[in-house]
Residue frames as a rotation matrix with the C-alpha (Angstrom) as fourth column:
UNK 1
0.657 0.723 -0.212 -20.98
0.035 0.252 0.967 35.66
0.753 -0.643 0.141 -11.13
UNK 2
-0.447 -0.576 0.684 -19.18
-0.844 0.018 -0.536 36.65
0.297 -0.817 -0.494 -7.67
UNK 3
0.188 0.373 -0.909 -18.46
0.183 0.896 0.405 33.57
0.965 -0.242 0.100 -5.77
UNK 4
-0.474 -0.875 -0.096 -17.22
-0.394 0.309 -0.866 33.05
0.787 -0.372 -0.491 -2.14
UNK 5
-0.440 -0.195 -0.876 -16.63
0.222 0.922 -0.317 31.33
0.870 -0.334 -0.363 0.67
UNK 6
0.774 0.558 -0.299 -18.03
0.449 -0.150 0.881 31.78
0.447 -0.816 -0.366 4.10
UNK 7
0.489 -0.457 0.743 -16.36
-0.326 -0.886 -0.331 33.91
0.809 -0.080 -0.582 6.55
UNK 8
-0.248 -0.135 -0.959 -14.61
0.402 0.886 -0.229 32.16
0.881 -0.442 -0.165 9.28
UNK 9
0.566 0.164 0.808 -16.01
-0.542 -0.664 0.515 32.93
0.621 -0.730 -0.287 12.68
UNK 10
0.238 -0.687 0.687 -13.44
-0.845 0.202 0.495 30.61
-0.479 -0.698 -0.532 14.81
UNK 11
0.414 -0.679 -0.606 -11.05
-0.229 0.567 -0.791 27.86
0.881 0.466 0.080 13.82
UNK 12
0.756 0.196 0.624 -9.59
-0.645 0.389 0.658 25.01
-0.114 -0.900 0.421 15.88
UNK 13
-0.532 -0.680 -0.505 -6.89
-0.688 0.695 -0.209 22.83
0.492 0.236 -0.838 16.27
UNK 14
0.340 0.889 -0.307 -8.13
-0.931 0.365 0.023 19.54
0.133 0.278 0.951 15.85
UNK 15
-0.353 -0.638 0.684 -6.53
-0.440 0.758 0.481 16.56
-0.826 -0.131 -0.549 17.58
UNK 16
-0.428 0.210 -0.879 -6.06
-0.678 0.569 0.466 13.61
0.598 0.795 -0.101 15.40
UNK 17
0.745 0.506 0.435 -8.40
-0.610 0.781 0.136 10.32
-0.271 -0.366 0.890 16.18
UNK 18
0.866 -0.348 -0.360 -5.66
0.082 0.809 -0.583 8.04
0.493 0.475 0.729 14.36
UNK 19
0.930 -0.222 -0.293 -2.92
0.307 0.033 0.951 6.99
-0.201 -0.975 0.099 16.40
UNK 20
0.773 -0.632 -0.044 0.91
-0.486 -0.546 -0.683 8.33
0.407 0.549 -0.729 16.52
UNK 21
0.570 -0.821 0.036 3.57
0.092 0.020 -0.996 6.57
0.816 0.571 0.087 15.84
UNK 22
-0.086 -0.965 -0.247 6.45
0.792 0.084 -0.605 6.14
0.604 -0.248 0.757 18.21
UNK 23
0.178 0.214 0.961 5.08
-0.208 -0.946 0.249 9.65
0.962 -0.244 -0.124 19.54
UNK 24
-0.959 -0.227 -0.169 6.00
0.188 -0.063 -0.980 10.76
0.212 -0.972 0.103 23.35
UNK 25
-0.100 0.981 -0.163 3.14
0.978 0.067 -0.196 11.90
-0.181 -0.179 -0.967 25.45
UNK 26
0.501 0.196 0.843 2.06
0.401 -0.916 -0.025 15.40
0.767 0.350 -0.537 25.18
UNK 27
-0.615 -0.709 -0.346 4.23
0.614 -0.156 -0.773 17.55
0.494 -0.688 0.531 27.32
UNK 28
-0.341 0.404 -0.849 2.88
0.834 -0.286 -0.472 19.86
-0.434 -0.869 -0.240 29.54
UNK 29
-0.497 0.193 -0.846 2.93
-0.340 -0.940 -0.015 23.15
-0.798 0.280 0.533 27.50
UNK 30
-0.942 0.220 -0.253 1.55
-0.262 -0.010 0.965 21.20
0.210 0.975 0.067 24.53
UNK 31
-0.633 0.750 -0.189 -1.56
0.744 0.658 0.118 19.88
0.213 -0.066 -0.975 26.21
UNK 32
-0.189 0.444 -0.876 -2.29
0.638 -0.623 -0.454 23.26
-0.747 -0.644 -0.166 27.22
UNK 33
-0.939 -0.343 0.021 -2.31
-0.026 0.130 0.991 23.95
-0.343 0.930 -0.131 23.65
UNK 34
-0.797 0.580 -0.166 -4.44
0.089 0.384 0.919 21.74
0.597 0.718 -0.358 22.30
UNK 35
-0.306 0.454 -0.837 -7.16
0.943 0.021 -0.333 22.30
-0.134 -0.891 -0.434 25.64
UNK 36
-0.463 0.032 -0.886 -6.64
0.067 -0.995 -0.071 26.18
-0.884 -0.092 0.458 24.62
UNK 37
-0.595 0.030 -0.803 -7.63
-0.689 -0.534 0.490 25.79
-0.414 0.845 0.339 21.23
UNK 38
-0.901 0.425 0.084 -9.84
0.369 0.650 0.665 22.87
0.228 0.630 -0.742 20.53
UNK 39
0.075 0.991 0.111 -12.98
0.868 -0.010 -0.496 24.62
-0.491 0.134 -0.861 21.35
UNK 40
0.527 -0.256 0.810 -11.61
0.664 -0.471 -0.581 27.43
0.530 0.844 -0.078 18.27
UNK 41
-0.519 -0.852 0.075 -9.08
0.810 -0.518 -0.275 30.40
0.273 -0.082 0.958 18.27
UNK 42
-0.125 0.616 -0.778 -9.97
0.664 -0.530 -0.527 33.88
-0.737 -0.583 -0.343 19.62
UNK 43
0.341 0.124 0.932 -11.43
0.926 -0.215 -0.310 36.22
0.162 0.969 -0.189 17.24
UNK 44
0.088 -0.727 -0.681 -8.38
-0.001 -0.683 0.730 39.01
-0.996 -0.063 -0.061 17.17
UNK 45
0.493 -0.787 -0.371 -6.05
-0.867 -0.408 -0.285 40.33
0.073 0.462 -0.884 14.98
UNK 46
-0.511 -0.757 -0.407 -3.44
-0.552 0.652 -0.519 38.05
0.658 -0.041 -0.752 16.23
UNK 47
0.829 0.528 -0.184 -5.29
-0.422 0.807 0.414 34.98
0.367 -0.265 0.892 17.97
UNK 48
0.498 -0.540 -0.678 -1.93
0.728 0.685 -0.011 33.35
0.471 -0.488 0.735 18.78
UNK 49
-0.602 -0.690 0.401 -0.99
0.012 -0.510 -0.860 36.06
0.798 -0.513 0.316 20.48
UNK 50
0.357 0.583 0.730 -4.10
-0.905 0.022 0.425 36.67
0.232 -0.812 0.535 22.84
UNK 51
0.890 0.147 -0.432 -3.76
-0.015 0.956 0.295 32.22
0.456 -0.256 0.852 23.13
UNK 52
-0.344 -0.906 -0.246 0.36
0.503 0.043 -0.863 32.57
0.793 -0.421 0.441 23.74
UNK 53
-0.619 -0.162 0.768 -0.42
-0.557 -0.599 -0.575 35.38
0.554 -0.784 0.280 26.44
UNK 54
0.483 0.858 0.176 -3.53
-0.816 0.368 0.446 32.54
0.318 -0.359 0.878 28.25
UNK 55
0.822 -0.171 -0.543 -0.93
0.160 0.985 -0.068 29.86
0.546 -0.031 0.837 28.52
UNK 56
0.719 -0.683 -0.126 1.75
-0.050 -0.232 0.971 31.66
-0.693 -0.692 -0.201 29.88
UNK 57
0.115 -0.831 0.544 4.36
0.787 0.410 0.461 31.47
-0.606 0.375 0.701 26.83
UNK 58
-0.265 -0.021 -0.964 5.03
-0.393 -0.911 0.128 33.53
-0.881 0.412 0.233 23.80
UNK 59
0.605 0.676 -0.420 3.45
-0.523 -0.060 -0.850 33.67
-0.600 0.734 0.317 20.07
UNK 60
0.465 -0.338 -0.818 6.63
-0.713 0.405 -0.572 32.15
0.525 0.850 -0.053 18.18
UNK 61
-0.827 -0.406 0.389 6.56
-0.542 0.761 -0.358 29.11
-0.151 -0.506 -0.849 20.84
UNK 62
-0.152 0.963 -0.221 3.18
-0.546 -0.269 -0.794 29.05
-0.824 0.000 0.567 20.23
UNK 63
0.432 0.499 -0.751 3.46
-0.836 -0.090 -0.541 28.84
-0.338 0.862 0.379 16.98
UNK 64
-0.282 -0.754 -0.593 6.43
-0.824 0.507 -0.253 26.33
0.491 0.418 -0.765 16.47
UNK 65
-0.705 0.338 0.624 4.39
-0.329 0.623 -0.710 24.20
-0.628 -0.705 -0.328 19.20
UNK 66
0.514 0.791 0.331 1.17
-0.061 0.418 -0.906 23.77
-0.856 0.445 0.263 16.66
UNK 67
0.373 -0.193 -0.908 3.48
-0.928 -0.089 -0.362 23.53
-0.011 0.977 -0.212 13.91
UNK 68
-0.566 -0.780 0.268 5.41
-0.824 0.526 -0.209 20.82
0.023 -0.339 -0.941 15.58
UNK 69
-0.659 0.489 0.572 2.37
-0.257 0.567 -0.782 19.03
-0.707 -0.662 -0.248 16.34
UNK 70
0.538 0.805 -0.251 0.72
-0.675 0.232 -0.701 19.25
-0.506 0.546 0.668 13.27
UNK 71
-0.043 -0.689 -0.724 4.04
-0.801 0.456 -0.386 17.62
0.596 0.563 -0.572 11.15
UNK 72
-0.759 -0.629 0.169 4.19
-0.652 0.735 -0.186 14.93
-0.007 -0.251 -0.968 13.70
UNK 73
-0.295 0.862 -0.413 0.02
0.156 0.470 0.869 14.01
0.943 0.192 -0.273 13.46
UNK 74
-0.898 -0.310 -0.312 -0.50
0.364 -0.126 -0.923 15.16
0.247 -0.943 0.225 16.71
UNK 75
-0.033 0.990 -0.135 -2.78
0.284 -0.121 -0.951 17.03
-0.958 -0.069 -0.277 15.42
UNK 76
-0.083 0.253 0.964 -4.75
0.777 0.622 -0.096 16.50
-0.624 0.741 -0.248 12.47
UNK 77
-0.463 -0.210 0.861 -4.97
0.545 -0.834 0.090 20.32
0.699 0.511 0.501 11.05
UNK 78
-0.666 0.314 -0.677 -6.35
0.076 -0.874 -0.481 23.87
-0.742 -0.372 0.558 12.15
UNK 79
-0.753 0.552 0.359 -9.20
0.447 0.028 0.894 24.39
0.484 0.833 -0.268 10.10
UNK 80
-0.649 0.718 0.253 -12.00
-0.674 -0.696 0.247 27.27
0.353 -0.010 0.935 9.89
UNK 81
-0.574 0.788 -0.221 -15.27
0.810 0.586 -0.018 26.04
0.116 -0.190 -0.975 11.55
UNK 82
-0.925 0.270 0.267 -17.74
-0.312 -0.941 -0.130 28.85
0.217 -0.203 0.955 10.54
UNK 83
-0.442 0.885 -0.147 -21.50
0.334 0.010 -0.943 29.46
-0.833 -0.465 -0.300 11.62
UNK 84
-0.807 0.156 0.570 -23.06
0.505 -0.316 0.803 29.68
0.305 0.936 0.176 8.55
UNK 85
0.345 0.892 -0.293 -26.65
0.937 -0.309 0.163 30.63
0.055 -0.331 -0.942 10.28
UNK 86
0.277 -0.415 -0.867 -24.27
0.560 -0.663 0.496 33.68
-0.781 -0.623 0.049 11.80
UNK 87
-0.760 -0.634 -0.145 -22.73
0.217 -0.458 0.862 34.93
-0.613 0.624 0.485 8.51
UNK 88
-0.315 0.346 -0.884 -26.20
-0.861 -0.496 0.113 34.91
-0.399 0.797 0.454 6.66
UNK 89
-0.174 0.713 -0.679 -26.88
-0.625 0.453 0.636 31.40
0.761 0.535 0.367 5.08
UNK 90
-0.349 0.574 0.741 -29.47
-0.731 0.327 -0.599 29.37
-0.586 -0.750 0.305 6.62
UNK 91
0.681 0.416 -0.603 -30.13
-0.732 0.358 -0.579 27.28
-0.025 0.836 0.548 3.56
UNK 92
-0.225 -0.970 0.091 -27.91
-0.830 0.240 0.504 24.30
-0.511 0.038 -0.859 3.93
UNK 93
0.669 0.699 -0.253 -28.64
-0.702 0.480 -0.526 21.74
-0.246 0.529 0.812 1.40
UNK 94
-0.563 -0.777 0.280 -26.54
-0.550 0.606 0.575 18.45
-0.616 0.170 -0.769 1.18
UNK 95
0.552 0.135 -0.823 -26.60
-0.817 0.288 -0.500 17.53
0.170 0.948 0.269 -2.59
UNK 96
-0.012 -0.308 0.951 -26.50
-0.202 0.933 0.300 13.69
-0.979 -0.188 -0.074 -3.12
UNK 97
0.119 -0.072 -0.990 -25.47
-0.990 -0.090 -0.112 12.17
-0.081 0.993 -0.082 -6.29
UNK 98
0.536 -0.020 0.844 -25.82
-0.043 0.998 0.051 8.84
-0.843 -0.063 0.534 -7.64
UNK 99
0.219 -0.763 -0.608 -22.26
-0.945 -0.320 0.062 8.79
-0.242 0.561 -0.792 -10.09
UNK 100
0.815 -0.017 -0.579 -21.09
-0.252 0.889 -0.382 6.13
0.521 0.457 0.721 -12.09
UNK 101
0.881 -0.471 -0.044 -18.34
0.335 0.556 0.760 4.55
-0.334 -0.684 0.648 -10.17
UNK 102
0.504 -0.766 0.399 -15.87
0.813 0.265 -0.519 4.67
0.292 0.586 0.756 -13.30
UNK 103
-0.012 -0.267 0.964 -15.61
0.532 -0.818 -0.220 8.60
0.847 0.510 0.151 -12.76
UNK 104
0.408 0.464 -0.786 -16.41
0.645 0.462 0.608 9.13
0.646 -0.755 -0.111 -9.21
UNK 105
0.202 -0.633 -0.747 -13.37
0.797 -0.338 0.501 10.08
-0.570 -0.697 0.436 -8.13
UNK 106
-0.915 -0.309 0.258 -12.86
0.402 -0.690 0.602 12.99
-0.008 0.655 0.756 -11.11
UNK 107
0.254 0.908 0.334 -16.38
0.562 -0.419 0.713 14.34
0.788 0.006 -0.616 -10.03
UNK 108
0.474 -0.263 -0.841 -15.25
0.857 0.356 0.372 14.41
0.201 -0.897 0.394 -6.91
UNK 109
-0.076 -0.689 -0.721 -12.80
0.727 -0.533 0.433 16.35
-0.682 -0.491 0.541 -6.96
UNK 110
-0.525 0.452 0.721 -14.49
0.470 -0.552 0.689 18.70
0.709 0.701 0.077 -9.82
UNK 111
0.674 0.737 0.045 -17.82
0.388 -0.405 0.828 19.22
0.629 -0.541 -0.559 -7.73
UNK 112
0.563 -0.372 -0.738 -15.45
0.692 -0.276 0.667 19.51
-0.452 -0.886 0.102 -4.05
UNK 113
-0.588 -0.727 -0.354 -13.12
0.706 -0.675 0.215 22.38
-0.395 -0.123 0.910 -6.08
UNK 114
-0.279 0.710 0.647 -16.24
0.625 -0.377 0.684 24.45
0.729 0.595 -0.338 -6.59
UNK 115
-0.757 -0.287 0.588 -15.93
-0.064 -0.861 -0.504 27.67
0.651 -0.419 0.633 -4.91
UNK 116
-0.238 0.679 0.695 -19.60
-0.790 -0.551 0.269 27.18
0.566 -0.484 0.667 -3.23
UNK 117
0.575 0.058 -0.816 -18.83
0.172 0.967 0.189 23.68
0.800 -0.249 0.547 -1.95
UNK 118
0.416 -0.549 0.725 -17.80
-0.909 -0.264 0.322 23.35
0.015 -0.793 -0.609 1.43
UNK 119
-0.349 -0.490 0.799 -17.35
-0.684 0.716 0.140 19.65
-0.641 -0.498 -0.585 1.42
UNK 120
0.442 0.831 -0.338 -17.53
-0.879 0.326 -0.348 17.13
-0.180 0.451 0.874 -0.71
UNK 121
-0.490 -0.479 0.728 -17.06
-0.833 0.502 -0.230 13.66
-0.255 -0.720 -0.645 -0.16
UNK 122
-0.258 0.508 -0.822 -17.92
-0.629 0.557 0.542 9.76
0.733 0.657 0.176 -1.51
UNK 123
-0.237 0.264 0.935 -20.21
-0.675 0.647 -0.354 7.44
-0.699 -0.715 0.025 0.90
UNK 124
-0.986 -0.029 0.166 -21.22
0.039 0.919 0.392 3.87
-0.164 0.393 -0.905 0.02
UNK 125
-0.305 0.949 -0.080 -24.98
-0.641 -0.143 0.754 3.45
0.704 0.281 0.652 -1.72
UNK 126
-0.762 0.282 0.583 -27.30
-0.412 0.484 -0.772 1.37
-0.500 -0.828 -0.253 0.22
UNK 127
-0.674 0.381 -0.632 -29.42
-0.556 0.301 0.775 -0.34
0.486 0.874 0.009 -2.09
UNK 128
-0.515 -0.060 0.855 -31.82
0.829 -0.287 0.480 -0.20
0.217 0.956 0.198 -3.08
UNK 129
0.565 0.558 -0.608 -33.41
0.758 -0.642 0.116 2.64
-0.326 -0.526 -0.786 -0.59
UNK 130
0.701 -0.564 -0.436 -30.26
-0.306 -0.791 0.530 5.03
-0.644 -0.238 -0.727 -1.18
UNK 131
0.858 -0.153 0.491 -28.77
0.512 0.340 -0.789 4.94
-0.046 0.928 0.370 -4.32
UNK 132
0.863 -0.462 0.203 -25.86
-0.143 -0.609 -0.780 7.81
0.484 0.644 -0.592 -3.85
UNK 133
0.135 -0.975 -0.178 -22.33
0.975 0.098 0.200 7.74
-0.178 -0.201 0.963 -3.31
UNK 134
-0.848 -0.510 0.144 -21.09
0.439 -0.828 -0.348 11.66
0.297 -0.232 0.926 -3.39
UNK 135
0.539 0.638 -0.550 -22.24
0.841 -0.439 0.315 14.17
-0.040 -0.633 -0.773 -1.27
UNK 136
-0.417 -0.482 0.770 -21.67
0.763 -0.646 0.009 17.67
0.493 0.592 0.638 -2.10
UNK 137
0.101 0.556 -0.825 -22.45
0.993 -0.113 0.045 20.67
-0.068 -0.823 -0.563 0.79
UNK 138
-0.704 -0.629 0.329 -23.85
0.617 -0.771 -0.155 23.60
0.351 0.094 0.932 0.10
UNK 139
-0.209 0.264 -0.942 -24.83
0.706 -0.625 -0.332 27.00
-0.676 -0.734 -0.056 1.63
UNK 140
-0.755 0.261 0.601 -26.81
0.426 -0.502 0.753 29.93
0.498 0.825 0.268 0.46
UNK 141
-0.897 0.401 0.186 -29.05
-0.438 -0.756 -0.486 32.61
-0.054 -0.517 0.854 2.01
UNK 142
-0.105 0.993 0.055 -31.97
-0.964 -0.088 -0.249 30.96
-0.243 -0.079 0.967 0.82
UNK 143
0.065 0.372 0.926 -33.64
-0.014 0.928 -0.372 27.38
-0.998 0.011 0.066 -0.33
UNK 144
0.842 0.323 0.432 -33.67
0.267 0.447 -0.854 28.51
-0.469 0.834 0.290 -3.71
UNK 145
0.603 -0.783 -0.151 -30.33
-0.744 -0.483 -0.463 29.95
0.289 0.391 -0.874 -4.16
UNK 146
-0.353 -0.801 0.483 -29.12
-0.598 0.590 0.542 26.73
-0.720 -0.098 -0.688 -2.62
UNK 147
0.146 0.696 0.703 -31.00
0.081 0.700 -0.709 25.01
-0.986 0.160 0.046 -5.57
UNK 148
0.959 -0.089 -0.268 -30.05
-0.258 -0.663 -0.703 27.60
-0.115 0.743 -0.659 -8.11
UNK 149
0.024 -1.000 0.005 -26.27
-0.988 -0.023 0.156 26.05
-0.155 -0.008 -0.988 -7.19
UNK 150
-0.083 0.259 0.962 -27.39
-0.220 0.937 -0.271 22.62
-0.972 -0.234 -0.020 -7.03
UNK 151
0.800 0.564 0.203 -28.88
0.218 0.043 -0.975 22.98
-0.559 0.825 -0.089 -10.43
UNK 152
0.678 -0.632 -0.375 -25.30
-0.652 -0.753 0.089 24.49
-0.339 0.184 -0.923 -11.09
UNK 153
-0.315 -0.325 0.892 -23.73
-0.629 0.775 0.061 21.05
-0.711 -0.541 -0.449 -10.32
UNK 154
0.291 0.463 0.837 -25.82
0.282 0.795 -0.538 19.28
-0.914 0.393 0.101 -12.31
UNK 155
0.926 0.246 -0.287 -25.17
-0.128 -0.511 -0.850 21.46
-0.356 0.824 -0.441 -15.19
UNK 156
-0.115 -0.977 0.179 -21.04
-0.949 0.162 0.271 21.00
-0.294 -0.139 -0.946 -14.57
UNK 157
-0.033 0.235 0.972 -22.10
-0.248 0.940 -0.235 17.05
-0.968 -0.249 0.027 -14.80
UNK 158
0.722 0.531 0.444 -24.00
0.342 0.284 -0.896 17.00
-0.601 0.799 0.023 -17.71
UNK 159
0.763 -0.603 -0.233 -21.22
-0.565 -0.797 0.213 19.13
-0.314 -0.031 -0.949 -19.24
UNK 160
-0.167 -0.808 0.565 -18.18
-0.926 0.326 0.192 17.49
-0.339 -0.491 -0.802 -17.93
UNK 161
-0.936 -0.226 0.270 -19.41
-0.266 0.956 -0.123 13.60
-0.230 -0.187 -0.955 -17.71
UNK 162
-0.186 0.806 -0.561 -22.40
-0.883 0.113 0.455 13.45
0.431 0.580 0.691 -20.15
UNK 163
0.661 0.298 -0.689 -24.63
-0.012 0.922 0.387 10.25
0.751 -0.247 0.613 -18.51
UNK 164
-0.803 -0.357 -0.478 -21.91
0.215 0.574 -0.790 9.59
0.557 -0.737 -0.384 -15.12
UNK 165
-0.909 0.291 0.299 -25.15
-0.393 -0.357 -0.848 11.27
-0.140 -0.888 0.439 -12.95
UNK 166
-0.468 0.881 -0.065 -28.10
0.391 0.273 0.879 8.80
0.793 0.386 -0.472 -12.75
UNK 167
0.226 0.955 -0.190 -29.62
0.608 0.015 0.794 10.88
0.761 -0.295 -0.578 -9.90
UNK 168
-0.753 -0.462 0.468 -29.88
-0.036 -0.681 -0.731 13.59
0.657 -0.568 0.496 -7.30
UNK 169
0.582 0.692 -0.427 -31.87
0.683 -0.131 0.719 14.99
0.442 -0.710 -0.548 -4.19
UNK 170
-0.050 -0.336 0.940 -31.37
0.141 -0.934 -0.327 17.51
0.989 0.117 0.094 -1.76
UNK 171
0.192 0.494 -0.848 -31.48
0.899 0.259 0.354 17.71
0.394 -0.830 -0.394 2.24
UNK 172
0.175 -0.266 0.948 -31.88
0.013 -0.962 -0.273 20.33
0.984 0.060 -0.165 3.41
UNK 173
-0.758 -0.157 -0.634 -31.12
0.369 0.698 -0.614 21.06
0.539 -0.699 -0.471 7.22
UNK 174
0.325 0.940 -0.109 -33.66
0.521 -0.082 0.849 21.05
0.789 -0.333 -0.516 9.85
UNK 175
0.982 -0.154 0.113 -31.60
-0.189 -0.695 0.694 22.96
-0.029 -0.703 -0.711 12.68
UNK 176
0.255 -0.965 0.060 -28.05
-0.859 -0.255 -0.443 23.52
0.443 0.061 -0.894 14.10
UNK 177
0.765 -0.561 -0.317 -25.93
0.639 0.724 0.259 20.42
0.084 -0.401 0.912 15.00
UNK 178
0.335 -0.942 -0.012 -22.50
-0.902 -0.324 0.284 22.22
-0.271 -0.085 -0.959 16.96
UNK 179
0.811 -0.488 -0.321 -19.84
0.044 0.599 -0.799 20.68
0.583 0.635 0.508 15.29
UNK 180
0.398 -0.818 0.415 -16.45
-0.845 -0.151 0.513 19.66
-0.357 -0.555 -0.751 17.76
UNK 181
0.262 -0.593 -0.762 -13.96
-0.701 0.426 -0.572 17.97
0.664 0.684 -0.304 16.75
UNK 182
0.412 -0.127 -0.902 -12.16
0.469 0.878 0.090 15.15
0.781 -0.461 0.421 19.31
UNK 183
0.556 -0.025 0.831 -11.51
-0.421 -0.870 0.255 16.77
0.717 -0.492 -0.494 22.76
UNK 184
-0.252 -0.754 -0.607 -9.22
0.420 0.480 -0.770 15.57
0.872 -0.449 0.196 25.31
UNK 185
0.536 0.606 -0.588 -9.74
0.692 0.083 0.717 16.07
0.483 -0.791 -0.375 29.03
UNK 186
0.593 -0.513 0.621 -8.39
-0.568 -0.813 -0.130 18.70
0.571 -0.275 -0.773 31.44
């Protein structure tokens, strides 16, 4: 079975929310940085080059700038933020699970290293309306091909951790939410 991932269609440096440490303020060439690049990189060839030539600097300041900044927590990572709707899947279905506690975390990270998972991730139950703790996001051209993976999941479970899964469900979504990360001002 061929898996992959979405294509990325832009990608962002992503301030951190959690504070830093001892940290100076942002200098002048770094704020223009993070301003250039938190609403996502340009889709080029070389992106830090087109961004180095918009700021006025060069690509391997550029680069040692968002490296610098990521090692110190400045910011929190660069990280793909695709349009699934754009690439083809429109099916987005966030698989809930209701996991025994003991094993949780070794589902977890099972289900979340599953090539059609974008994210997966443990929330607290709410009893007794909302029984699950992991949440497990996936994409797929259709409703039933995101079911046909869902059903995949479950099958890995049963498998894997005979009896840790007393329950599932599916949401699918109802439209686009734009996703931005924390933004800083001009």
């Amino acid at each position: 079975m061929h898996k992959r991932r979405p294509k990325a269609v832009a990608a962002a440096a992503i301030p951190s929310a959690d504070p830093v440490p001892e940290a100076a303020p942002l200098d002048d060439l770094d704020r223009r940085i993070v301003l250039a690049t938190q609403d996502g990189l340009p889709l080029a060839a070389r992106p830090y080059a087109v961004l180095a030539g918009q700021i006025g600097c060069d690509e391997e300041t550029l680069r040692a700038r968002l490296a610098n900044m990521l090692e110190s927590g400045r910011i929190r990572r660069i990280g793909v933020v695709p349009n699934h709707y754009a690439i083809g899947y429109t099916a987005n279905g966030m698989s809930v699970w209701n996991i025994d506690d003991a094993v949780i975390d070794a589902v977890g990270e099972r289900v979340g290293a599953l090539e059609f998972v974008t994210h997966c991730y443990r929330r607290p139950r709410h009893l007794p309306d909302w029984p699950y703790n992991l949440f497990a996001m996936v994409h797929a051209a259709s409703r039933d091909a995101a079911l046909v993976r869902v059903a995949e999941i479950a099958a890995l479970l049963e498998r894997e951790f005979r009896g840790a899964c007393k329950g599932r469900d599916v949401l699918f979504s109802a439209g686009i939410l734009k996703k931005t990360g924390l933004r800083i001002g001009a």
